[in-house]
PLY file of the C-alpha trace (Angstrom):
ply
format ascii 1.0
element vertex 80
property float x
property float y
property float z
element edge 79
property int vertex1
property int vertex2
end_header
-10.33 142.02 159.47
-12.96 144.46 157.83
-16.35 143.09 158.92
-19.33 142.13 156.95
-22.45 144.54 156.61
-25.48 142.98 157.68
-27.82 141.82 154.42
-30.32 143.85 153.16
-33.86 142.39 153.30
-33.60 142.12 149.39
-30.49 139.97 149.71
-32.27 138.12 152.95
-35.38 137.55 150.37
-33.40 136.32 147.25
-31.33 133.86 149.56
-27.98 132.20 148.69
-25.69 134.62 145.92
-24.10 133.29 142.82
-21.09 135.03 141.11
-20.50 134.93 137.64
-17.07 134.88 135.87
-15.35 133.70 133.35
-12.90 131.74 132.11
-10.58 131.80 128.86
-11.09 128.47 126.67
-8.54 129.10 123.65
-9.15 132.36 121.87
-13.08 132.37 123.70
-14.23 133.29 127.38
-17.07 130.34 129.07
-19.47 131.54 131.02
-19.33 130.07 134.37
-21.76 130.55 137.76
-20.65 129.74 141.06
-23.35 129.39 143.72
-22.24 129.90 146.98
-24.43 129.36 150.36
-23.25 133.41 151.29
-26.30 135.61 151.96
-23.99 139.09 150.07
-23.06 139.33 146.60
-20.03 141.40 148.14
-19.43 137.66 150.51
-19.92 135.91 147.17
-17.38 137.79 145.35
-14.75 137.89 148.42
-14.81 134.01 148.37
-14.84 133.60 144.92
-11.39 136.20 144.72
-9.79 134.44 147.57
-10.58 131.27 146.42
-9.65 131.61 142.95
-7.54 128.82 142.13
-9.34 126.10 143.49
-13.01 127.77 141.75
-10.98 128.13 138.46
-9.75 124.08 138.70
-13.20 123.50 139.32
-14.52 125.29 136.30
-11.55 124.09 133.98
-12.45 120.07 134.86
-15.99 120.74 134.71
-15.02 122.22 130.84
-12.99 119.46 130.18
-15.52 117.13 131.21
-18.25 118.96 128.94
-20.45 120.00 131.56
-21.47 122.70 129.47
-25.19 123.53 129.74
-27.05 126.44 127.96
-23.64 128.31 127.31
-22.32 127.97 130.70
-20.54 125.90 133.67
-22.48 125.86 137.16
-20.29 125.05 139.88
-21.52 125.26 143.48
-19.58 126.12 146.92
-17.84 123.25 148.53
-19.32 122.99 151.97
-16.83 124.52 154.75
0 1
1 2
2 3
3 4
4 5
5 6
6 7
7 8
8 9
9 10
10 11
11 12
12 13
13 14
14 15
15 16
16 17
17 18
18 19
19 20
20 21
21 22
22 23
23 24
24 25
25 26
26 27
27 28
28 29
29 30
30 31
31 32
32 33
33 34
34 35
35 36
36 37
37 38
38 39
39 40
40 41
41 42
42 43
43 44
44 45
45 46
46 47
47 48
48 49
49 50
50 51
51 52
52 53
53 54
54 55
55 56
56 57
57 58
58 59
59 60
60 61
61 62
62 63
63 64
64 65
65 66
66 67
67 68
68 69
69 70
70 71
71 72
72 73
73 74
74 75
75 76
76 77
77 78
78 79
């Protein structure tokens, strides 16, 4: 397994990375934002690719619940 590269003293500055993505909702995309507790944005978008299914659940119930705010669904990382 490939390891990480160390953070950059940007990333180390900004703190915890979100990931943006989105999801299809009939013939439109939602905007959704996953906040993870990962100091990369490469980290953040490993986890959100291998975790796909389980983010994309997330996002769809948070849709169907209308937790819609300013255009967009903010989900944050389970803690592991």
């Amino acid at each position: 397994m490939r390891k990480f590269p160390d953070p950059t003293e940007q990333e180390l500055s900004e703190g915890a990375q979100a990931v943006a993505f989105q999801i299809a909702n009939g013939n439109m995309r939602q905007n959704c934002i996953l906040q993870t507790n990962l100091p990369t944005k490469v980290q953040a978008q490993r986890y959100l690719l291998a975790n796909w299914p389980a983010v994309e659940k997330m996002a769809r119930d948070a849709l169907a619940l209308g937790k819609v705010e300013n255009g967009e669904i903010r989900l944050a990382m389970p803690p592991t």
